[in-house]
N, C-alpha and C positions, 0 to 999 in steps of 0.2 A: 732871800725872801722875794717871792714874784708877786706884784702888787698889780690889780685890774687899776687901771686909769679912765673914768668915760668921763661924757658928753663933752668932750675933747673939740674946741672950738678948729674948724677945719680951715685956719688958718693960721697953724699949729703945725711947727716942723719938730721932728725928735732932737735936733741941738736944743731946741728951748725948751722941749721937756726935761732934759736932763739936767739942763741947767736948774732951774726948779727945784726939783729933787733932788738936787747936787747940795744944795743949801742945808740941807740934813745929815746927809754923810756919803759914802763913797756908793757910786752907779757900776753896775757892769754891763748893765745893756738897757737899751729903751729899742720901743718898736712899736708903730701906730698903724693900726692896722690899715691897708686901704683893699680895697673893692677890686679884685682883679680884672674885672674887663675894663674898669675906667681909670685905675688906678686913683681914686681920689678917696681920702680919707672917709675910713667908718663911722669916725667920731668916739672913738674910745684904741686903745693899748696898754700895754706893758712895761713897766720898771722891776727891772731884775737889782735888787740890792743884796749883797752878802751878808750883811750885818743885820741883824733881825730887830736890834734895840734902836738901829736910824731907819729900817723902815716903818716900825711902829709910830714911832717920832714922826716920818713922814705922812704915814697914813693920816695921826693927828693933827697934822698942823695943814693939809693941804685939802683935808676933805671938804667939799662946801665952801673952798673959797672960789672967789672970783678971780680964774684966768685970762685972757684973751678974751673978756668980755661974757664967760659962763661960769659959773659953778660947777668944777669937778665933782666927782664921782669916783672919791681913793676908798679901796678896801681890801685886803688879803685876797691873790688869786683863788680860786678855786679850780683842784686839780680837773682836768679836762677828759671827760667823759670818753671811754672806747667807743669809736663811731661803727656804726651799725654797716650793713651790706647795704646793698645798691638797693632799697626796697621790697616791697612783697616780691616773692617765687611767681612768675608768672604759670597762669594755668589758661586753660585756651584762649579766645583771641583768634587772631584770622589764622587760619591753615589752607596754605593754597592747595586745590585738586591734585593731584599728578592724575592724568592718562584719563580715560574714560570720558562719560558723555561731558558737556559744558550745562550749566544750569539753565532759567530761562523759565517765564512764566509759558504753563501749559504742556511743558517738559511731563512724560512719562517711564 
């Protein structure tokens, strides 16, 4: 079971999430997410548990309480959305001249 984890106080390493979560049953992966250009925590991650009856258990007992000084934020992942193309199809926009006169007010 992959479990969202937020408002993940950001002074919050993944050994102590696990640990957390470990209190319920067996972990196979933890991951908090961080910001790639600064690398500092999102404030929210992931617990991967095998066992669907201690992540339930987990989600229970661990939602709304108070971690590291916040109220988490446990719920069933939700499977992650096919990410779209790099935005709109560009349609014109600048096209530079090739050859011929230069512009220029009073140009004929």
């Amino acid at each position: 079971m992959n479990i969202y984890v937020g408002n993940i106080s950001f002074k919050a390493d993944e050994e102590g999430l696990r640990q957390t979560f470990g209190a319920f049953g067996q972990v196979a992966s933890v991951a908090i997410i961080k910001d790639q250009a600064t690398q500092r925590s999102r404030g929210f991650g992931f617990v991967e548990m095998p066992n669907d009856a201690e992540g339930q258990a987990a989600i229970a007992g661990l939602n709304g309480k108070e971690w590291l000084g916040r109220p988490l934020v446990v719920n069933e992942a939700r499977p992650r959305a096919p990410r779209e193309g790099g935005g709109a199809p560009r349609t014109g926009g600048y096209r530079p001249r090739s050859g011929g006169q230069g512009g220029g007010y009073g140009q004929r």
